[in-house]
C-alpha positions in Angstrom: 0.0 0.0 0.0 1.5 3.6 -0.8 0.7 6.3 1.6 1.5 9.9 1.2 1.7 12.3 3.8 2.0 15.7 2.1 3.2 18.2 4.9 5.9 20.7 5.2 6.4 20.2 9.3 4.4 17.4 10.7 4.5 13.9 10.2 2.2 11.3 10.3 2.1 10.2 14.0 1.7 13.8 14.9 -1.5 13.7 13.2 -2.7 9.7 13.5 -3.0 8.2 16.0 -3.2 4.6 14.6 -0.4 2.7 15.5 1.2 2.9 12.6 4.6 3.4 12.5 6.1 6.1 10.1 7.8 4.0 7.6 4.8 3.0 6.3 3.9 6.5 4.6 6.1 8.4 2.1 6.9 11.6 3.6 6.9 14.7 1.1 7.5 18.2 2.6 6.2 20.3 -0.5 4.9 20.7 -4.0 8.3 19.9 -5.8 9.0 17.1 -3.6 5.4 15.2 -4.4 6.0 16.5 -7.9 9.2 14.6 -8.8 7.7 11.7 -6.5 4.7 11.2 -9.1 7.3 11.6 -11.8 9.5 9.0 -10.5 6.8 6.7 -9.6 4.3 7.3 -12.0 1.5 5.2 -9.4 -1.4 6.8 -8.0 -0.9 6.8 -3.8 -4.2 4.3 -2.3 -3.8 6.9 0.6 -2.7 10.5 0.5 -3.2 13.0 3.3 -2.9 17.1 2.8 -1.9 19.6 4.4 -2.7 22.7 2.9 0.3 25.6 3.8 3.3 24.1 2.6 5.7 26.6 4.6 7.1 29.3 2.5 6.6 27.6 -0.7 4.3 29.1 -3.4 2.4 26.1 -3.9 0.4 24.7 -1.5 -1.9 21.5 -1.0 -4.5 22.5 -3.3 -2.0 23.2 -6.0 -0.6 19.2 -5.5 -4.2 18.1 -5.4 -4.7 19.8 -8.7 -1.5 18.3 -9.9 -2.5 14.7 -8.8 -5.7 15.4 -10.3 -4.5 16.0 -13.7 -2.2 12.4 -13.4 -5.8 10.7 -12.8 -7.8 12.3 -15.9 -4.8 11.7 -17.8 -4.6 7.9 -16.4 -8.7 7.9 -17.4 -8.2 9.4 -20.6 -5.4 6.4 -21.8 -7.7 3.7 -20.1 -5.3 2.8 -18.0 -6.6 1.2 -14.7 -6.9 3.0 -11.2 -8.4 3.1 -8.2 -9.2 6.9 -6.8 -7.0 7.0 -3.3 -8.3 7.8 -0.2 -8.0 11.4 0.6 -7.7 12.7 4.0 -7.0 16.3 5.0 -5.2 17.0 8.1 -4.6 21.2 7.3 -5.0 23.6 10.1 -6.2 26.4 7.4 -10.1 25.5 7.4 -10.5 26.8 3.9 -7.4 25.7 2.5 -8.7 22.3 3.6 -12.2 22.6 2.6 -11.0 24.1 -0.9 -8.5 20.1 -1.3 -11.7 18.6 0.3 -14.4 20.2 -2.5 -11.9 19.9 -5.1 -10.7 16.0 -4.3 -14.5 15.1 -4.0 -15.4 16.9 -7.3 -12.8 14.9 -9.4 -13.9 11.7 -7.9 -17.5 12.3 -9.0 -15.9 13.1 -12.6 -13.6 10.5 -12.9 -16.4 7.9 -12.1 -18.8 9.4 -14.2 
């Protein structure tokens, strides 16, 4: 399973409490990080959690969302097979987190259209 934990500060056990222990996610601290990630890896994460201020970076969360989103319609376009991830988003910005949350939920309802 590939879980990605998008946050410029935190990490996962900070945020979850499950038990899990951190090796289990992919830690990326900002939009050029997850970029070169998707680039390298070209998979779709089953899990990926967002924060939305990435530090003093000009992109932030929504921006990678967007970025992931386009990877997905192009993955639908070439009929190649995916399953959506699981989005979670553990921002302290309430609007940068509802704007990932509207935006993630809105591609999902496109994509399996």
């Amino acid at each position: 399973m590939v879980k990605v934990f998008l946050d410029d500060i935190r990490f996962p056990n900070w945020v979850y409490e499950d038990g899990n222990p951190l090796d289990e996610w992919i830690i990326l601290r900002s939009y050029n990080q997850f970029e070169n990630w998707l680039k390298s890896n070209l998979v779709v994460p089953d899990v990926i959690s967002f924060d939305h201020d990435l530090g003093y970076h000009d992109k932030t969360g929504l921006d990678v969302a967007k970025l992931l989103g386009e990877f997905l319609l192009d993955k639908k376009e070439k009929g190649e097979p995916f399953n959506f991830p699981d989005v979670h988003v553990h921002s302290m910005n309430p609007v940068g987190g509802r704007n990932i949350r509207e935006y993630m939920g809105n591609l999902k309802k496109h994509i399996e259209s």
